[in-house]
C-alpha positions in Angstrom: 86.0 98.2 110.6 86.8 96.5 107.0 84.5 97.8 103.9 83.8 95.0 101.8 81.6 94.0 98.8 80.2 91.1 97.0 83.0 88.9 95.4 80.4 86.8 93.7 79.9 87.1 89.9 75.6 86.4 90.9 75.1 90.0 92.5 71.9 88.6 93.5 73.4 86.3 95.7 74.2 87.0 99.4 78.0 86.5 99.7 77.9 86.8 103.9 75.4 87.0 106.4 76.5 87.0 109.9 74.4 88.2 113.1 77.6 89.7 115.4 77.7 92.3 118.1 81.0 93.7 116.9 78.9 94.9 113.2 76.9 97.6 112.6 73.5 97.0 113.7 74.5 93.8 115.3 74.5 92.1 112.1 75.9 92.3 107.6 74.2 91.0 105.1 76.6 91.4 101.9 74.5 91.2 98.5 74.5 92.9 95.3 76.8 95.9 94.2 77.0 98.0 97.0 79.9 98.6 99.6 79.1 97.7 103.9 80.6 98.0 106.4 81.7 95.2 108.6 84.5 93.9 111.6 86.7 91.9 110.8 85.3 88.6 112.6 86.9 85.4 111.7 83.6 85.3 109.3 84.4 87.7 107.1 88.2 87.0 107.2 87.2 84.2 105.9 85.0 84.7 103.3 87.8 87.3 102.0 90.0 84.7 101.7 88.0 82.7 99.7 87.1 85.8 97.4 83.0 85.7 98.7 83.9 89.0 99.8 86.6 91.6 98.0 87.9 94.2 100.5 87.2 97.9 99.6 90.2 100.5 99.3 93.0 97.3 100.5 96.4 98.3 99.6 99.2 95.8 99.1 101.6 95.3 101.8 104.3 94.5 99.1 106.5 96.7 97.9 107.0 96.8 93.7 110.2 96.0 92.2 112.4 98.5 91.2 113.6 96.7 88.4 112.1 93.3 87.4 114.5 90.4 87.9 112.4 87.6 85.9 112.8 85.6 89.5 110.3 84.9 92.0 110.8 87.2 95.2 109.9 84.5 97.4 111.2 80.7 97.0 108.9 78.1 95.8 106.8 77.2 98.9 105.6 73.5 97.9 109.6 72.8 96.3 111.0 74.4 100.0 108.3 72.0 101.8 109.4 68.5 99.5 112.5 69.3 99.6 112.8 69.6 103.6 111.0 66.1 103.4 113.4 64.5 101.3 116.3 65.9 102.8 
């Protein structure tokens, strides 16, 4: 189970509602300020990546610099893509 909350700035707004066996109840209905409970159906996946919903207590999976280099960590995705067109 994921907890979740509204990513929406309109609190009165529902940011998910999805009837599915695999949530509490058989069903979420995400509004307003408070925190729910929910599985992670492709749904709410979904609607976390495009910030509906904001995942409760998430920690980051990458680690902090020790020391910061000024350089991007990871190589410049859309350059690495044209480039590899191009040749």
């Amino acid at each position: 189970m994921l907890t979740v909350k509204s990513g929406l700035a309109d609190k009165g707004k529902i940011a998910l509602y999805e009837a599915h066996p695999d949530h509490p109840n058989g069903e979420v209905k995400v509004t307003g300020e408070g925190e729910f409970q929910v599985a992670p159906t492709r749904a709410v996946l979904h609607a976390i990546g495009e910030g509906w919903l904001v995942q409760v207590g998430a920690k980051s999976t990458k680690e902090p610099d020790s020391e910061p280099t000024g350089k991007s960590p990871e190589p410049d995705r859309f350059e690495t893509r044209r480039k590899g067109r191009n040749g």
